[in-house]
Phi, psi and omega in degrees: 000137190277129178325124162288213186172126194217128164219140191303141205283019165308291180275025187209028148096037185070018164216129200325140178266120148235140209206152156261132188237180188222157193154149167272343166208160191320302206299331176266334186273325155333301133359277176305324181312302194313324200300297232285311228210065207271028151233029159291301223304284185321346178281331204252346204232122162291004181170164195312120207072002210221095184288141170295153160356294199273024160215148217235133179255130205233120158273125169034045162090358217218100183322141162261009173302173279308020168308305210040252175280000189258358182298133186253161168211168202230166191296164228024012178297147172249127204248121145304042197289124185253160165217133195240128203237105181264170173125146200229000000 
């Protein structure tokens, strides 16, 4: 059974992405986005291994802070990329 994957509609040109992915922790299942979808990355990472500030990743509803990518999960886990959006 497969990762679900929900991503905010920030990182895809305004529309939510849902997807299935595959990985033993977030940082793999991230991966699997990229493969899918290679102009998410610039959206989610200031650099390799390195999530931006503003976006946060969520297992079965549950911050993966601070594991971030080394956070693990398993098949049926529901994986979140959230973006938290300021501004006035």
């Amino acid at each position: 059974m497969p990762i679900k994957a929900t991503l905010h509609p920030f990182l895809n040109g305004g529309v939510e992405l849902k997807l299935d992915v595959e990985g033993i922790n977030v940082g793999e299942c991230l991966d699997s986005v990229m493969k899918q979808h290679p102009t998410i990355e610039k959206q989610m990472f200031e650099k390799k291994g390195m999530l931006k500030r503003h976006v946060e990743v969520l297992v079965n509803g549950k911050s993966t802070t601070p594991q971030e990518l080394a956070y693990p999960v398993k098949d049926g886990d529901t994986l979140a990329v959230l973006v938290f959006l300021s501004g006035g």
